[in-house]
SEDONU-345422 format. One line per field, with one value per atom (N, C-alpha, C, CB): residue number from 0; residue in three letters; x negated, y negated, z. Coordinates in nm, 4 decimals, m for minus. Glycine has a CB too. Layout:
BEGIN
pos: [NUM	...]
code: [ala	...]
xx: [X	...]
yy: [Y	...]
zz: [Z	...]
// end
This chain:
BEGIN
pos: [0	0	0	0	1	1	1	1	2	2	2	2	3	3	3	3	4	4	4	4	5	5	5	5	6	6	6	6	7	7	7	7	8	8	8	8	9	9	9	9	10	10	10	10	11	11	11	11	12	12	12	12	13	13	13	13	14	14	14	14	15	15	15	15	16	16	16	16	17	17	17	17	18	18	18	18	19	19	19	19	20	20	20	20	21	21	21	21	22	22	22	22	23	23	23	23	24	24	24	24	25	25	25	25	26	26	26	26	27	27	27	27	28	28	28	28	29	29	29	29	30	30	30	30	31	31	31	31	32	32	32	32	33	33	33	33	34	34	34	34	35	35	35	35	36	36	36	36	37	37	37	37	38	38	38	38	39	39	39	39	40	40	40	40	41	41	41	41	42	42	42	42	43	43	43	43	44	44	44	44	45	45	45	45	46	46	46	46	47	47	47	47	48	48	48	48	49	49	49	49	50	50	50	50	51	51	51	51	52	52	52	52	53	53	53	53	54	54	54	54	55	55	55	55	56	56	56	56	57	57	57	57	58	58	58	58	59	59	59	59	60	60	60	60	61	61	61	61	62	62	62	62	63	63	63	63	64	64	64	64	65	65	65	65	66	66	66	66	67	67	67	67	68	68	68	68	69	69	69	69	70	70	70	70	71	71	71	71	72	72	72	72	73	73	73	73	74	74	74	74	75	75	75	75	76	76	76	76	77	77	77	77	78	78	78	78	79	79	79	79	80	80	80	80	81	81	81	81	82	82	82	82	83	83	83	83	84	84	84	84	85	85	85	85	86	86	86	86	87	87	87	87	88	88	88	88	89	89	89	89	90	90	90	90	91	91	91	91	92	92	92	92	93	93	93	93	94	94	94	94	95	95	95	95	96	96	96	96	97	97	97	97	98	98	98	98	99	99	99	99	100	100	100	100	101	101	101	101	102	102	102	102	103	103	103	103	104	104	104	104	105	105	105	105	106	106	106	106	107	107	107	107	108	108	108	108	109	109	109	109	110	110	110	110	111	111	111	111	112	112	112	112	113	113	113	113	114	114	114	114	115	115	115	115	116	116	116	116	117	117	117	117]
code: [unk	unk	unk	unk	unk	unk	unk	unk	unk	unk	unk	unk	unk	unk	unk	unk	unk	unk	unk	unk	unk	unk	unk	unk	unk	unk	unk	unk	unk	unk	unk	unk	unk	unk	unk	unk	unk	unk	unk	unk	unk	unk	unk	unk	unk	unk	unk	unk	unk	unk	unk	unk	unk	unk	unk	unk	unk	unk	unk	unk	unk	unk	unk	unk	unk	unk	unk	unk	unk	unk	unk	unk	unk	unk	unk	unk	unk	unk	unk	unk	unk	unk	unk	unk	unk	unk	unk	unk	unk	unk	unk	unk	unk	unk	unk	unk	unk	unk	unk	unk	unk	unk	unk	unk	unk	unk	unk	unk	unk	unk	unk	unk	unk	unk	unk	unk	unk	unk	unk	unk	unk	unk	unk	unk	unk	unk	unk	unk	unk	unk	unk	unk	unk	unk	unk	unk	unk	unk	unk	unk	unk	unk	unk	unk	unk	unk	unk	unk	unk	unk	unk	unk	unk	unk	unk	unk	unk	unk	unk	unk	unk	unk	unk	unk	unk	unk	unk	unk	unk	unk	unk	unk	unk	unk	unk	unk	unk	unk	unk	unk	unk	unk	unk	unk	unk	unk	unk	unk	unk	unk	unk	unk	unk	unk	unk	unk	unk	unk	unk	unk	unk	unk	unk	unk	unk	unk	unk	unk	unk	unk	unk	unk	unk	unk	unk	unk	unk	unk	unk	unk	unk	unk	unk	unk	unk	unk	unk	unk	unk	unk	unk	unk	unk	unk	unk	unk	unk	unk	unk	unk	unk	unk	unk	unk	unk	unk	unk	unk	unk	unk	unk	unk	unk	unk	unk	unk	unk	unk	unk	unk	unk	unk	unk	unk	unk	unk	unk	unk	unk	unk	unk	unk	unk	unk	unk	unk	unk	unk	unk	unk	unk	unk	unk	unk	unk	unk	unk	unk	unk	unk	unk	unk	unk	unk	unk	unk	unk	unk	unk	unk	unk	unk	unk	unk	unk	unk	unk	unk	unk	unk	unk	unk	unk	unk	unk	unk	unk	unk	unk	unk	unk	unk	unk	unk	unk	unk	unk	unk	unk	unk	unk	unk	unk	unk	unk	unk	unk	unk	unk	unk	unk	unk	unk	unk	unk	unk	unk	unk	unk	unk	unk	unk	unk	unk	unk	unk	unk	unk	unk	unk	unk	unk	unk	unk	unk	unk	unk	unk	unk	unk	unk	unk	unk	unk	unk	unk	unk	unk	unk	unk	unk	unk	unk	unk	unk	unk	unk	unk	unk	unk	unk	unk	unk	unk	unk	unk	unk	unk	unk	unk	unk	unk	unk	unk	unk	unk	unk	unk	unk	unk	unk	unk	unk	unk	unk	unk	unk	unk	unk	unk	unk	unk	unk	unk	unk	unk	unk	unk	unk	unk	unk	unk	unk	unk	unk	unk	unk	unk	unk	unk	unk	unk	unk	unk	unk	unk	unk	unk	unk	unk	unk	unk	unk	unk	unk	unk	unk	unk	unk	unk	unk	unk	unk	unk	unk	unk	unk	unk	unk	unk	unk	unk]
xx: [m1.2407	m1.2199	m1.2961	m1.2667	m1.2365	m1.2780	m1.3459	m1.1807	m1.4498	m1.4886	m1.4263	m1.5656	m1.3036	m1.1936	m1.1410	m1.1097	m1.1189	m1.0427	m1.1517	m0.9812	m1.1052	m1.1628	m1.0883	m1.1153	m1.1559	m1.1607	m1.0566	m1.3334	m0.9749	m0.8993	m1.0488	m0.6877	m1.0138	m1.1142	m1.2681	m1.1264	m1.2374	m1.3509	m1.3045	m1.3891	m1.4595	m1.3780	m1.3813	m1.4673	m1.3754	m1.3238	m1.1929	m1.3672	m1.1298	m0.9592	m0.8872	m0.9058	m0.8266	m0.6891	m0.6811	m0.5422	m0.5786	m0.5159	m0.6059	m0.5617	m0.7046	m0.7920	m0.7693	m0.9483	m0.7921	m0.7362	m0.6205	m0.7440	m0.5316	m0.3809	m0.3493	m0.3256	m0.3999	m0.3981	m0.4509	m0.5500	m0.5866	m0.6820	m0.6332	m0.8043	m0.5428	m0.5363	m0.3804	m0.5753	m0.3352	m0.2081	m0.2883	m0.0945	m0.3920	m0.4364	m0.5153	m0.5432	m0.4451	m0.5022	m0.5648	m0.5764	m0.5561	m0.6601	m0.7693	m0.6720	m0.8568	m0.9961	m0.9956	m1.0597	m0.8961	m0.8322	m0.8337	m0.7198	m0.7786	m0.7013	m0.7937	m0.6618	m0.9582	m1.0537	m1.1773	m1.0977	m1.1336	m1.2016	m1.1470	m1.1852	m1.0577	m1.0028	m1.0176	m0.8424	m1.0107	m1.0163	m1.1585	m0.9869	m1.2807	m1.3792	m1.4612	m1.3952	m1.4582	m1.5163	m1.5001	m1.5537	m1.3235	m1.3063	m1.2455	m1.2468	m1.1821	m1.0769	m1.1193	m0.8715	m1.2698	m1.3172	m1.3779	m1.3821	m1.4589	m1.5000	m1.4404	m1.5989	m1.3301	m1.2213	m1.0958	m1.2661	m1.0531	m0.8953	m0.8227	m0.8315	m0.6984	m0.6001	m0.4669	m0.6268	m0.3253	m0.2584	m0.1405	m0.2171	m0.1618	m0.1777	m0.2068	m0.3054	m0.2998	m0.4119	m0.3408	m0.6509	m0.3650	m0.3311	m0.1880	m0.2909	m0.0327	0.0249	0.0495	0.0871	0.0030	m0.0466	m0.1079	m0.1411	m0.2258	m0.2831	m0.1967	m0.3852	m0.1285	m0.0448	0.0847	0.0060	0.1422	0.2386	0.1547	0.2762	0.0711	0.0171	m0.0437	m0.0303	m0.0845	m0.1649	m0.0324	m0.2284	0.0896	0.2005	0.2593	0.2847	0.1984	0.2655	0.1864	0.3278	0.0958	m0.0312	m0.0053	m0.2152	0.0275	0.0905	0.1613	0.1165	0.2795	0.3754	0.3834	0.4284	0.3020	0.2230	0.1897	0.1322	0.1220	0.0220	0.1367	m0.1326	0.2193	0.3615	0.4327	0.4704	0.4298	0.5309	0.4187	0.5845	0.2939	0.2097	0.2725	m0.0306	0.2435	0.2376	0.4135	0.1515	0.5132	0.6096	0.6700	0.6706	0.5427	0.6030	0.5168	0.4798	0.4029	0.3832	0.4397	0.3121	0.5277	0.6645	0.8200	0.7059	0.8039	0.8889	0.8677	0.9101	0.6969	0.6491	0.6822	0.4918	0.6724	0.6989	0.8559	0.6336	0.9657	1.0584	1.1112	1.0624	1.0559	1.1536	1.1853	1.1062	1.2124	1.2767	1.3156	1.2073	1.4027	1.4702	1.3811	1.6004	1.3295	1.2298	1.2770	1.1571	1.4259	1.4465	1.4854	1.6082	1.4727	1.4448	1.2893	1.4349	1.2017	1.0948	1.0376	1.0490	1.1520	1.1439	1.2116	1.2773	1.3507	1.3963	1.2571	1.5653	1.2595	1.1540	0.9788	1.0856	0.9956	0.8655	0.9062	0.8654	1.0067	1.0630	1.1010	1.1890	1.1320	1.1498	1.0415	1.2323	0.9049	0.7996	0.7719	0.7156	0.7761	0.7354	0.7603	0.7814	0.9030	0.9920	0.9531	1.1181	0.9247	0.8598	0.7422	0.8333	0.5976	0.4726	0.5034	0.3564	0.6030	0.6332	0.6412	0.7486	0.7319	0.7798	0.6487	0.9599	0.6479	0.4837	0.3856	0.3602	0.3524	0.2637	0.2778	0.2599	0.4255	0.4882	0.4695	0.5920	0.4488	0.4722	0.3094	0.5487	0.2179	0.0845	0.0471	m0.0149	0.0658	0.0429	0.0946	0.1054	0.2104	0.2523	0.2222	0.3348	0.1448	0.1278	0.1997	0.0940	0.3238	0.4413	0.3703	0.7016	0.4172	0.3822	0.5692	0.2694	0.6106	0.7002	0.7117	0.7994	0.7924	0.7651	0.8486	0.7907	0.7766	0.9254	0.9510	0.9547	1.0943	1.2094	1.2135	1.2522	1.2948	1.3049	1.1727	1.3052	1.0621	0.9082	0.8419	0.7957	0.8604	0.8062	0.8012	0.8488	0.8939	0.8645	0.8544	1.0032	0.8195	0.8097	0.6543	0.9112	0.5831	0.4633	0.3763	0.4355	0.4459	0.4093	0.4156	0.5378	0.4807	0.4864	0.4038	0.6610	0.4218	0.3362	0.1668	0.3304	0.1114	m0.0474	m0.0721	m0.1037	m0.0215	m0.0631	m0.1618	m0.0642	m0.2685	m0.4139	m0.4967	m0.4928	m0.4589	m0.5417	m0.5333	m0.4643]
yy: [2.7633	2.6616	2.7048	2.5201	2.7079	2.7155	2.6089	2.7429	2.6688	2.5596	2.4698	2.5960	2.4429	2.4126	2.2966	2.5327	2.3500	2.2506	2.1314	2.3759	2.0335	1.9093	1.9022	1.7626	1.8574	1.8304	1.6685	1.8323	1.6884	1.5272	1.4238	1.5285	1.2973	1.2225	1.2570	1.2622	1.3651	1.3567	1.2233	1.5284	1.1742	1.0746	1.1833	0.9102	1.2753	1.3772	1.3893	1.5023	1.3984	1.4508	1.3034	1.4880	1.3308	1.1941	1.1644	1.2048	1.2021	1.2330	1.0742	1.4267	1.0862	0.9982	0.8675	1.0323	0.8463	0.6753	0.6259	0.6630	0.7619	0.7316	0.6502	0.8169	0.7330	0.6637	0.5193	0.7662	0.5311	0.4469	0.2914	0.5141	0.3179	0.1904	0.0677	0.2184	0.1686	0.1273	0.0796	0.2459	0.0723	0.0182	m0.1241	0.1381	m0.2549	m0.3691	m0.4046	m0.3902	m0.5231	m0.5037	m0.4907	m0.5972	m0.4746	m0.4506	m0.2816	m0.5068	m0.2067	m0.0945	m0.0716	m0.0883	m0.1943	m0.1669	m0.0847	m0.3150	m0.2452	m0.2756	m0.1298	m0.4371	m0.0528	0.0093	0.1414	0.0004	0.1669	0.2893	0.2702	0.3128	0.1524	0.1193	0.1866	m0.0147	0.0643	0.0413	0.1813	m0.0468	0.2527	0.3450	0.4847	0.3177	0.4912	0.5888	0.5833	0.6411	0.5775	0.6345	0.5423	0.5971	0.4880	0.4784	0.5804	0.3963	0.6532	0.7974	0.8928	0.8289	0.9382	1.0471	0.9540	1.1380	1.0072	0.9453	1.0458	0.8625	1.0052	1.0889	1.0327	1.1772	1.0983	1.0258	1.0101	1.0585	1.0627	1.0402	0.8768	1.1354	0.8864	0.7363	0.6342	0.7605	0.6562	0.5880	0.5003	0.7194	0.6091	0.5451	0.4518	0.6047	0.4729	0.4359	0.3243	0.5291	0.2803	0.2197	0.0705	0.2975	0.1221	m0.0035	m0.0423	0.0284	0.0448	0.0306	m0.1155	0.2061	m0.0365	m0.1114	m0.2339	m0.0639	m0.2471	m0.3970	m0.4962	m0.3841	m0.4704	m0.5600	m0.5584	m0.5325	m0.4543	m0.5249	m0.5689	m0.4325	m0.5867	m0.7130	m0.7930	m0.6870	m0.8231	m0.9700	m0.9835	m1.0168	m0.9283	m0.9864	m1.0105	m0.9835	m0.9616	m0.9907	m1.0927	m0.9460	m1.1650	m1.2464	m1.4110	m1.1957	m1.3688	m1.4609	m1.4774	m1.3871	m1.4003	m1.4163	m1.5025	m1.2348	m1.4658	m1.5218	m1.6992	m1.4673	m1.6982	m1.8536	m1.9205	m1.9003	m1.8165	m1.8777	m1.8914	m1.8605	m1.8201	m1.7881	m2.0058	m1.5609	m2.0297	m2.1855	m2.2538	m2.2332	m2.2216	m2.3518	m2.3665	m2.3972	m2.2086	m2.2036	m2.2744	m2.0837	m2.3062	m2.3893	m2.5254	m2.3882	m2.5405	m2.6826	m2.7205	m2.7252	m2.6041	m2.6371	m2.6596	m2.7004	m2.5981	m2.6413	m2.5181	m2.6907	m2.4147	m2.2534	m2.2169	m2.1479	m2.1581	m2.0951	m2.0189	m2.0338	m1.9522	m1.8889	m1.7452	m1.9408	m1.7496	m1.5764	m1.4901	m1.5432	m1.5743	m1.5776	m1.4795	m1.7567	m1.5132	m1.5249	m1.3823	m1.6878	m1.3919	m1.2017	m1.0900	m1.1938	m1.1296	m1.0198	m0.9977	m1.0443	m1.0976	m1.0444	m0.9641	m1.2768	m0.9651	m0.9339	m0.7681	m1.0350	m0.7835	m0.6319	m0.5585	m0.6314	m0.5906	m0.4830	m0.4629	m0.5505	m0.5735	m0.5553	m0.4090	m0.6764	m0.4479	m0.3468	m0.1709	m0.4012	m0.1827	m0.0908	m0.0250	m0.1412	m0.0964	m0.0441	0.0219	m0.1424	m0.0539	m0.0455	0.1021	m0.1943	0.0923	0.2610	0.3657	0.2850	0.3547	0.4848	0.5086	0.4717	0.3467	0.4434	0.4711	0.3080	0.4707	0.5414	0.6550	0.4996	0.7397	0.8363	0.9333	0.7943	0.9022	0.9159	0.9729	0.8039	0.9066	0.9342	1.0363	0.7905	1.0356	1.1473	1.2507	1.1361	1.2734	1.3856	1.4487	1.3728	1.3184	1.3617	1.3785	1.4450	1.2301	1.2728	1.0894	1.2882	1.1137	1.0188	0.9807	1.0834	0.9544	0.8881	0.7380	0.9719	0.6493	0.5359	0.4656	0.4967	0.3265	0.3110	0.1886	0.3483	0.2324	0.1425	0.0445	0.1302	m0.0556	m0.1327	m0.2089	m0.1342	m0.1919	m0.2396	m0.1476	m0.2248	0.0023	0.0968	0.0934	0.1895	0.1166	0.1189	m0.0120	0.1826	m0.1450	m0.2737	m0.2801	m0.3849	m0.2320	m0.1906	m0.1307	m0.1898	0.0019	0.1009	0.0086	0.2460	m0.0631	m0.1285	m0.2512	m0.1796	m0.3076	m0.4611	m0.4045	m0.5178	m0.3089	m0.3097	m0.1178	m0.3297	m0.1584	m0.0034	m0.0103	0.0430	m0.1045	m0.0291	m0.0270	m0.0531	0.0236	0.0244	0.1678	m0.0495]
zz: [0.4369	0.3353	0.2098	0.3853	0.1014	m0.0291	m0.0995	m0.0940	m0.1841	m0.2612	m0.3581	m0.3126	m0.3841	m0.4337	m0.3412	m0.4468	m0.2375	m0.1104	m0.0282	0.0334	m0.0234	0.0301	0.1996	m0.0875	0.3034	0.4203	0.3992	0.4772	0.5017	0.4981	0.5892	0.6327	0.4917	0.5340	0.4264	0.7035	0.3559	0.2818	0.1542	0.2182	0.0782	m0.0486	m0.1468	m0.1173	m0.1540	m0.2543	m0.2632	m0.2323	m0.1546	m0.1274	m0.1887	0.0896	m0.2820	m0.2922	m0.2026	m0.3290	m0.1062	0.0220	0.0855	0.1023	0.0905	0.1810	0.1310	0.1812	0.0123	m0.0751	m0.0773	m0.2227	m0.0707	m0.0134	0.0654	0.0425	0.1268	0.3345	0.3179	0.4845	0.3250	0.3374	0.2752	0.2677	0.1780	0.1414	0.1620	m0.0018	0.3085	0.4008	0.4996	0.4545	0.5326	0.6610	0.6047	0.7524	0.6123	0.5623	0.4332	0.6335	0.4091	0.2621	0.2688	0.1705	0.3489	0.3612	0.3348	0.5197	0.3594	0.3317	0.2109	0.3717	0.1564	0.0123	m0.0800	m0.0713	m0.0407	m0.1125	m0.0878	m0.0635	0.0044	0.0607	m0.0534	0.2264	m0.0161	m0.0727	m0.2339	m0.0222	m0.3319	m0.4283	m0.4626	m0.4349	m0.4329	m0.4373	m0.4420	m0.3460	m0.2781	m0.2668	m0.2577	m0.2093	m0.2801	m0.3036	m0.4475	m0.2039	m0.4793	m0.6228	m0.7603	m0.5875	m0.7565	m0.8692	m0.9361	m0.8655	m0.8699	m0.8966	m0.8626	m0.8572	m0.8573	m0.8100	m0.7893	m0.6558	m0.9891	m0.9747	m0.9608	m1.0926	m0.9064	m0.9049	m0.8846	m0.8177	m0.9648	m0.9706	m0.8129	m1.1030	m0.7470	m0.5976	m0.5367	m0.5570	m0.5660	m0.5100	m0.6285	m0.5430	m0.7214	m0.8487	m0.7650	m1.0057	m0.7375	m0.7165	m0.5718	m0.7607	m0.4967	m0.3421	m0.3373	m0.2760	m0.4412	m0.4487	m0.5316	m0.4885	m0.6198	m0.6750	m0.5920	m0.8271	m0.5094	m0.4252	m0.3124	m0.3494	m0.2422	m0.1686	m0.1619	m0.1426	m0.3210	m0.3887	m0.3720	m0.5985	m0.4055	m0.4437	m0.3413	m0.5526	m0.2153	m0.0356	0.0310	0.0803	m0.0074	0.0634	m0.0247	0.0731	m0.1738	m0.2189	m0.1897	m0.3160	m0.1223	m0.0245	0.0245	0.0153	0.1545	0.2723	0.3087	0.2783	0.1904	0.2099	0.1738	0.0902	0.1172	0.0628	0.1769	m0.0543	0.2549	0.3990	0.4835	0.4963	0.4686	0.5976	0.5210	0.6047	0.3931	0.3875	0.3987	0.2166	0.3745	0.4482	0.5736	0.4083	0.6329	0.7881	0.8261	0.9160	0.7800	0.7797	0.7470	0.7381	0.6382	0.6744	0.7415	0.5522	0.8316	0.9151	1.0534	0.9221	1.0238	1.1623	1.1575	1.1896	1.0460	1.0267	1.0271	0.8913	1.0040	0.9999	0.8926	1.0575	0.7372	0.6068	0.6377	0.4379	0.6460	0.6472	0.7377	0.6218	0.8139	0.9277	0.9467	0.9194	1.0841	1.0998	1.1099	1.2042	1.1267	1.1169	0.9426	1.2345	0.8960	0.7591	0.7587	0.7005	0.7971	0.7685	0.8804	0.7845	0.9741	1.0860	0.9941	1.2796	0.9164	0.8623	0.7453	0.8001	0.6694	0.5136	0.6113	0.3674	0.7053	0.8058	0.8127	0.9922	0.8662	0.9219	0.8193	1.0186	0.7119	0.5344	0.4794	0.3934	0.4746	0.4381	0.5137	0.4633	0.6612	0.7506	0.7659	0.8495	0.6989	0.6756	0.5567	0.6717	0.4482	0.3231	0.3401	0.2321	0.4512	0.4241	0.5320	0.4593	0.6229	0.6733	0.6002	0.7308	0.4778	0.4239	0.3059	0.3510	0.2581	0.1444	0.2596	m0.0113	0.3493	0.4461	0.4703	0.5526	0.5237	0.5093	0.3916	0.5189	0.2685	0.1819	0.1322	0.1388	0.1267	0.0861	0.2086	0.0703	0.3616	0.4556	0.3839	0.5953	0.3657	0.2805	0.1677	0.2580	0.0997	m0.0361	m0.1469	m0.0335	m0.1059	m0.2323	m0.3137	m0.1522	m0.4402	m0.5263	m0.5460	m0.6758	m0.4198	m0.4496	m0.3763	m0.4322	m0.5005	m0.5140	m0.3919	m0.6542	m0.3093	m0.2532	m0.2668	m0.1102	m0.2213	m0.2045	m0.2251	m0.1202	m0.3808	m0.3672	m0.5249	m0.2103	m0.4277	m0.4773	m0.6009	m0.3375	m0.5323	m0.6129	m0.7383	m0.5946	m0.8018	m0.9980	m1.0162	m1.1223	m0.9627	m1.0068	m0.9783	m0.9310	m0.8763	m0.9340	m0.9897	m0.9158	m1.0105	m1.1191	m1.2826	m1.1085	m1.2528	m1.4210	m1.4040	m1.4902	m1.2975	m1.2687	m1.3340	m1.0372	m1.2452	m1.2264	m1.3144	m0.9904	m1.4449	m1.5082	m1.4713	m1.6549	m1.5453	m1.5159	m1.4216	m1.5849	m1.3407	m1.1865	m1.2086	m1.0177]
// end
């Protein structure tokens, strides 16, 4: 290994804030916080806004999945928007392992424009 090249899992490597911030929002806040404030890169940059606007989604389904309990919403309403979230938070996962700054599906360039400055 060169002095140039970073270890995966180091907070030097993008690669690591990528990841890091698909695994929950404590993730998010993690990868934000302690990694990619001091080592930006536009890698993390986009991973990081992808991921902010699918934990606000996230967090929009948890509260309509409570009024599917109650019965104002059909509750399979509330499995499909579960399983696309799911489907999405797959491929940008896919996507930062690899190391592509590509946006996804659907969400992608709506948060690239939502959260420039992150």
């Amino acid at each position: 290994m060169t002095n140039n090249e970073t270890y995966l899992g180091s907070p030097d490597n993008p690669k690591t804030a990528a990841v890091v911030c698909y695994i929950t929002l404590i993730g998010w806040f993690i990868a934000y916080f302690a990694l990619y404030r001091n080592n930006k890169s536009a890698l993390a940059t986009v991973h990081l806004r992808q991921t902010l606007l699918l934990h606000l989604f996230a967090f929009i389904l948890n509260v309509l999945s409570l009024f599917a309990l109650w019965k104002w919403i059909p509750y399979s309403i509330v499995v499909v928007l579960a399983l696309a979230l799911f489907i999405l938070w797959v491929a940008g996962a896919f996507a930062a392992i690899n190391e592509k700054e590509k946006p996804i599906p659907v969400i992608g360039e709506w948060a690239q424009k939502l959260f420039p400055n992150l």
